[in-house]
C-alpha positions as CSV (number, residue, x, y, z in Angstrom):
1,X,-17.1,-31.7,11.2
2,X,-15.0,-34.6,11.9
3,X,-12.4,-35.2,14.7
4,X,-10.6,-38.9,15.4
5,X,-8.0,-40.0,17.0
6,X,-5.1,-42.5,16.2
7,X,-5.4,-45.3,18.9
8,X,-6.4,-48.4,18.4
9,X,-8.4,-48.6,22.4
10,X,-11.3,-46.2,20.7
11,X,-14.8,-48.2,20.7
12,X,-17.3,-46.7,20.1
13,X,-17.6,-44.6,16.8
14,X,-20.8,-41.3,17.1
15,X,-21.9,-40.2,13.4
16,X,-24.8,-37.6,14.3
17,X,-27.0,-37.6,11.7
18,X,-29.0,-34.5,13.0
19,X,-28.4,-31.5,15.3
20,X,-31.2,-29.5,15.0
21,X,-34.2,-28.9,17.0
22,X,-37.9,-29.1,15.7
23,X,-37.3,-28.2,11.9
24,X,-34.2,-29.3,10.0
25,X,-32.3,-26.3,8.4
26,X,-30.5,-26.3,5.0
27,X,-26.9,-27.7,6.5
28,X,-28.6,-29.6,9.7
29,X,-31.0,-32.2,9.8
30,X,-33.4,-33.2,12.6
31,X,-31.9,-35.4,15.9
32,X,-30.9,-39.0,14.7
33,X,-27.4,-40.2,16.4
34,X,-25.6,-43.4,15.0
35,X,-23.0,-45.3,17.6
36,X,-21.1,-47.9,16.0
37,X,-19.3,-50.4,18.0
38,X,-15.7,-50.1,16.4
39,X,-14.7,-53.7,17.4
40,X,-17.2,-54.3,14.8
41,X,-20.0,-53.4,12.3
42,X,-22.5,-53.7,15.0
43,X,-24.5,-50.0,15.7
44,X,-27.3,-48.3,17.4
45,X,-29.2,-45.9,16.4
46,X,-30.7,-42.7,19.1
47,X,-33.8,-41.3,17.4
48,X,-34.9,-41.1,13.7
49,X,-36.3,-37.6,12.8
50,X,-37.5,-37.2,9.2
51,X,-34.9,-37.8,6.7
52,X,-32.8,-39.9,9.0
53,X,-32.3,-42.7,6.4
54,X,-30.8,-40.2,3.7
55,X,-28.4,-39.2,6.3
56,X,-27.1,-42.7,6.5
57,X,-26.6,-43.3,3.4
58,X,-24.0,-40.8,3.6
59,X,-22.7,-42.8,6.1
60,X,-20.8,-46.2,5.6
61,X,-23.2,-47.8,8.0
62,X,-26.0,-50.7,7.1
63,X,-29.0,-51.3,8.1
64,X,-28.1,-54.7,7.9
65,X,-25.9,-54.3,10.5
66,X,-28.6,-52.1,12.5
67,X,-29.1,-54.0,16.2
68,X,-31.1,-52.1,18.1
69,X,-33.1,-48.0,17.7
70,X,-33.9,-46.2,20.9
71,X,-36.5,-43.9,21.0
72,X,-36.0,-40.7,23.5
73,X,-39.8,-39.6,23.0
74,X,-43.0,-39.1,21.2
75,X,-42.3,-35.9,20.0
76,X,-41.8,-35.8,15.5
77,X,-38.6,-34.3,15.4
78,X,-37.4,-37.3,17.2
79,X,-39.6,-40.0,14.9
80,X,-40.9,-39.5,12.0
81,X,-38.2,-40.8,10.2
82,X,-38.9,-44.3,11.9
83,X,-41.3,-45.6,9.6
84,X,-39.7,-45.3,6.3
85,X,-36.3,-46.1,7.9
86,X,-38.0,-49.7,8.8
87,X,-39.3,-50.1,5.4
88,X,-36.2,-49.5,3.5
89,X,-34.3,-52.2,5.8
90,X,-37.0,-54.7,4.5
91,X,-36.7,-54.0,1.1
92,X,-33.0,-54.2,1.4
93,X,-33.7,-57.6,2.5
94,X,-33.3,-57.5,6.2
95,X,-34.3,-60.7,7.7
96,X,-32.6,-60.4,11.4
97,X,-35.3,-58.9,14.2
98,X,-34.8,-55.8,15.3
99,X,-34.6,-54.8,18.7
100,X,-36.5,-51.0,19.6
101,X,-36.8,-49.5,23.0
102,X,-38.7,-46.6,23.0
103,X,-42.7,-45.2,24.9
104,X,-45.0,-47.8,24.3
105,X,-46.6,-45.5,21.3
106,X,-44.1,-45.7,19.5
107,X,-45.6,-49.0,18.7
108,X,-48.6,-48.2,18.8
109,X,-47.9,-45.6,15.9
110,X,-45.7,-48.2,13.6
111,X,-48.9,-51.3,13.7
112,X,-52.0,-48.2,12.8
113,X,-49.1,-47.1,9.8
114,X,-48.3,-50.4,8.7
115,X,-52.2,-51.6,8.7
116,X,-53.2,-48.6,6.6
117,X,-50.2,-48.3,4.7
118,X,-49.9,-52.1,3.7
119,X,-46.9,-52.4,5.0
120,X,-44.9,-55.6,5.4
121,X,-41.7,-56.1,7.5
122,X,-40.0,-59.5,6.4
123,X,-38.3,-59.3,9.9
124,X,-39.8,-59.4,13.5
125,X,-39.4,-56.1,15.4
126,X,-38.5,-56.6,19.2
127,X,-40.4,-53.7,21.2
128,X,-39.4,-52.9,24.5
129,X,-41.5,-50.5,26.7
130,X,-38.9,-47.5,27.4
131,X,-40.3,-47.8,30.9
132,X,-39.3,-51.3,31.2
133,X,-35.5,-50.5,30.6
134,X,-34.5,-48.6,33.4
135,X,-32.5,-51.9,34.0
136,X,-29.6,-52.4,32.2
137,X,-30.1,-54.6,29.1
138,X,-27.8,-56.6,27.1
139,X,-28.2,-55.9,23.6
140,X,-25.1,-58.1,22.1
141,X,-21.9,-59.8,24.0
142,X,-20.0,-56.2,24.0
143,X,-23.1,-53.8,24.2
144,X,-25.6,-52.7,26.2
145,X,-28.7,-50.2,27.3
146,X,-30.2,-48.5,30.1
147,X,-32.8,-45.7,30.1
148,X,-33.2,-43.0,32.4
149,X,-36.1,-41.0,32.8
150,X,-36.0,-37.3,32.5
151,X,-38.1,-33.8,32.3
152,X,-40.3,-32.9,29.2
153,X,-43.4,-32.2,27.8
154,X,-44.0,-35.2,27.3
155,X,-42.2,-38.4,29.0
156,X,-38.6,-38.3,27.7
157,X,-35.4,-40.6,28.3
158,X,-31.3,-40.6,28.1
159,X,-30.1,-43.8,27.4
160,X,-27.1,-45.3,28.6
161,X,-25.2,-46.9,26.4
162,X,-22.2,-49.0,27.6
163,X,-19.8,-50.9,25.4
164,X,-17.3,-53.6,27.3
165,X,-14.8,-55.5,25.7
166,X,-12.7,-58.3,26.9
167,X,-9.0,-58.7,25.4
168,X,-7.0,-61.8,26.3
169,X,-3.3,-61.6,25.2
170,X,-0.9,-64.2,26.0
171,X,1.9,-63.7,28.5
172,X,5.1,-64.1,26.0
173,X,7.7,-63.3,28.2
174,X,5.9,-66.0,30.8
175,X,6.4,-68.7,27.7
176,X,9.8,-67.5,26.9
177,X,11.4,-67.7,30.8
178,X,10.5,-71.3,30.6
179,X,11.9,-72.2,27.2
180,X,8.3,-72.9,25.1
181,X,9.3,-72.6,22.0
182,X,6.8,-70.7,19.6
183,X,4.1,-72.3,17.7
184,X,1.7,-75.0,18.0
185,X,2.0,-74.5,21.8
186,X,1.7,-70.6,21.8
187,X,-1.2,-71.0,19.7
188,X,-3.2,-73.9,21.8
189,X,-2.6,-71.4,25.1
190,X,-3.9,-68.7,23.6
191,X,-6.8,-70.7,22.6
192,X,-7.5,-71.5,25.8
193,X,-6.2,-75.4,25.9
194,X,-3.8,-76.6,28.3
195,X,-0.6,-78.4,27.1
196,X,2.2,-80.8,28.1
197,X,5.9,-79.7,28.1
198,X,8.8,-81.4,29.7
199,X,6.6,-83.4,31.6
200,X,4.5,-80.4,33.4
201,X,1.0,-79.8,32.6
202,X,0.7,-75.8,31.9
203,X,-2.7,-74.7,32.5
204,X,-3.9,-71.7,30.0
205,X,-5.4,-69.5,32.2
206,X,-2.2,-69.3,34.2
207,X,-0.5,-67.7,31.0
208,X,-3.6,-65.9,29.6
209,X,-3.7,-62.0,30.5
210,X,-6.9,-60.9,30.5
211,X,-8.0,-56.7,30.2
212,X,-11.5,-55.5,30.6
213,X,-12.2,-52.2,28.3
214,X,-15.4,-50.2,29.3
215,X,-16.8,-47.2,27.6
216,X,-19.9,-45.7,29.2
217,X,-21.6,-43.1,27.0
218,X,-25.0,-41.3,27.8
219,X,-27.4,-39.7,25.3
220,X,-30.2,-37.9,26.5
221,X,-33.7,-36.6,24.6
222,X,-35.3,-33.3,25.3
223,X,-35.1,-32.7,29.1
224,X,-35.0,-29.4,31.2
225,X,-33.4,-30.9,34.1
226,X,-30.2,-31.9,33.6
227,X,-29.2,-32.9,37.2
228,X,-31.7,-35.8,36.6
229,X,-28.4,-37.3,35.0
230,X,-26.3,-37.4,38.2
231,X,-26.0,-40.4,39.2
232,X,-26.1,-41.9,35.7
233,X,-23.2,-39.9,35.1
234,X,-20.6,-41.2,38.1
235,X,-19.1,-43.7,35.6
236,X,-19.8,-42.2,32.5
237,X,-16.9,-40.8,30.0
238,X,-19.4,-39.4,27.9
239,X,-22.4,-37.3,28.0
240,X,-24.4,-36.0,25.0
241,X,-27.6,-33.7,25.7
242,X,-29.8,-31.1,24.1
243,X,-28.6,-27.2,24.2
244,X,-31.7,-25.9,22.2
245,X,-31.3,-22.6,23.4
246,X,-28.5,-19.9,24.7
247,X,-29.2,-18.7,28.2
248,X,-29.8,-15.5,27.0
249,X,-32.9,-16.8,24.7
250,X,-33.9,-19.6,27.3
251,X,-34.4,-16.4,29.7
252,X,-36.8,-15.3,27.1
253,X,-38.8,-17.7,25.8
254,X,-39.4,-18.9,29.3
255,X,-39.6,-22.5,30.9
256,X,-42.5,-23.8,28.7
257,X,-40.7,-25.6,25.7
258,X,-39.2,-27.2,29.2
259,X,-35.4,-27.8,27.2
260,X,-31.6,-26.7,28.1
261,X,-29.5,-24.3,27.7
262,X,-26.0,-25.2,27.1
263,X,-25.0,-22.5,29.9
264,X,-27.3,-25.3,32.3
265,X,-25.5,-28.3,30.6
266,X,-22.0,-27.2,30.8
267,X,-22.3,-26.2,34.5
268,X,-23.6,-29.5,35.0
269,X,-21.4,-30.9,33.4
270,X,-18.5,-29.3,35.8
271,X,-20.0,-30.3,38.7
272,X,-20.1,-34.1,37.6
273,X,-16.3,-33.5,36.3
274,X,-17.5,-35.2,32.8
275,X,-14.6,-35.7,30.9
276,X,-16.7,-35.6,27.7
277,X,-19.2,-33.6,26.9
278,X,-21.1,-33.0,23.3
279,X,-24.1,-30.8,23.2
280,X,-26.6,-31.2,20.0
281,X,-30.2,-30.5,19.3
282,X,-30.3,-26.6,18.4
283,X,-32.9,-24.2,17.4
284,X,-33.1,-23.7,14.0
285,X,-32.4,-19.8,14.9
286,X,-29.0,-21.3,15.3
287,X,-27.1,-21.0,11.7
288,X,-24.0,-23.0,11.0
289,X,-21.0,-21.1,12.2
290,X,-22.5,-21.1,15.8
291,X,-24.0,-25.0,15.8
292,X,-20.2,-25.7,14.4
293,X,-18.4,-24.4,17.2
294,X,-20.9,-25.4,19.8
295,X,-20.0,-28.9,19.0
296,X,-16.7,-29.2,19.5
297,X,-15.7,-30.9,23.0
298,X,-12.4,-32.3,24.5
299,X,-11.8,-36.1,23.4
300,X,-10.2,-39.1,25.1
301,X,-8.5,-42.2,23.1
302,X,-11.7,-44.2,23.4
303,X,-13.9,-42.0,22.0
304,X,-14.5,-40.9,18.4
305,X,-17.3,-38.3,16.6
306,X,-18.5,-37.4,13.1
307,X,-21.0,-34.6,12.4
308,X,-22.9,-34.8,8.8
């Protein structure tokens, strides 16, 4: 399922590569989410459960372009696709380090793999302790990463992910009052250089407009607690979380598996007055027609969402 919209303002682009929890079914692989930066090629990936690379190569995204892979939690649904994924980027010649947040053994589990499966990366991998980016962290110019810890079996994270982008257009009509003709001189302001006309010195920034475009998206791992989002969620347009089970089959299976319902997500999400909301990761039990219509949400012109 596919849904976009036709406005130029949208930046940031969500391909989820996997929906289901635990097991992958015949039509849904395991959790794996892709967000492009649409001001360029620039992406992030959430997760890598088994299979994750075949997914994106149904995708027009490269690893090339890969900049950074956060990892919610331990648990193999949400990682064992890592591995392979990091040796396919190497032999596609990837030379540019790699930046991945995720618990510490994460790492831990890539070096043992690597030593007894000579494996050799031909670029450097950046780890970052999952515990040590509770701060915000900028990843590139336009985007950047928090985490925030949740509830889980084991420790588990949602990761902020916040794309800001900085447009500077040139005040024409400005230009135009005071007779400056096109060209050369149009094109030095916008640059940012000051210029001489009819004796005056104009100063760019006085004819430089300058809009800030902020997009606040959060994706959380398995977590039973969903008002452990709260205050993450005051600025947020976004929030994408785990719905493995109905209410009616959370009530029976009990608190144990300690995951969501998407009765307990969407009443959360109500009470924050989220704008956005996209719930993922579902049982197996749940066949296609159901995961289909569970994933539909309400869109805004700055956000955009492919399911494969």
């Amino acid at each position: 399922m596919t849904f976009s919209l036709n406005n130029t303002n949208k930046m940031l682009h969500f391909t989820f590569l996997g929906t289901s929890s635990g097991v992958p079914t015949l039509a849904r692989n395991v959790s794996a989410l892709a967000i492009r930066n649409s001001k360029n090629k620039d992406w992030i990936l959430v997760d890598a459960g088994e299979g994750t690379q075949h997914r994106i190569q149904q995708t027009k995204l490269s690893l090339q372009n890969l900049i950074a892979i956060c990892i919610t939690h331990v648990h193999g649904d949400h990682c064992y696709g890592l591995v392979g994924l990091l040796a396919s980027a190497g032999m596609n010649a990837r030379t540019t380090a790699l930046t991945i947040i995720a618990p510490k053994e994460i790492q831990q589990w890539i070096e043992v793999t690597a030593q007894l499966t000579d494996l050799h990366l031909p670029y450097l991998l950046n780890f970052i302790d999952v515990n040590e980016a509770t701060q915000i962290l900028q990843i590139t110019d336009e985007l950047s990463i928090q985490a925030h810890q949740l509830s889980h079996r084991v420790p588990s994270f949602a990761f902020s992910i916040i794309a800001q982008h900085i447009h500077k257009k040139l005040d024409t009509q400005a230009l135009i009052q005071l007779g400056v003709p096109k060209g050369k001189a149009w094109g030095d302001l916008q640059q940012g250089l000051d210029i001489e006309f009819n004796g005056e010195n104009l100063k760019a920034a006085d004819f430089i407009q300058t809009q800030t475009q902020r997009v606040h998206a959060i994706v959380g791992g398995d977590n039973d607690r969903p008002k452990l989002l709260a205050q993450a969620c005051q600025d947020a347009q976004l929030l994408i979380h785990e719905s493995t089970y109905t209410q009616v089959i959370l009530d029976k299976v009990g608190s144990g598996p300690m995951h969501s319902s998407a009765k307990m997500v969407a009443e959360f999400a109500q009470q924050q007055s989220l704008s956005n909301l996209i719930l993922t990761h579902f049982s197996p039990r749940h066949q296609d027609q159901i995961g289909q219509r569970a994933m539909q949400m309400k869109s805004t012109n700055i956000i955009k969402a492919t399911f494969i």
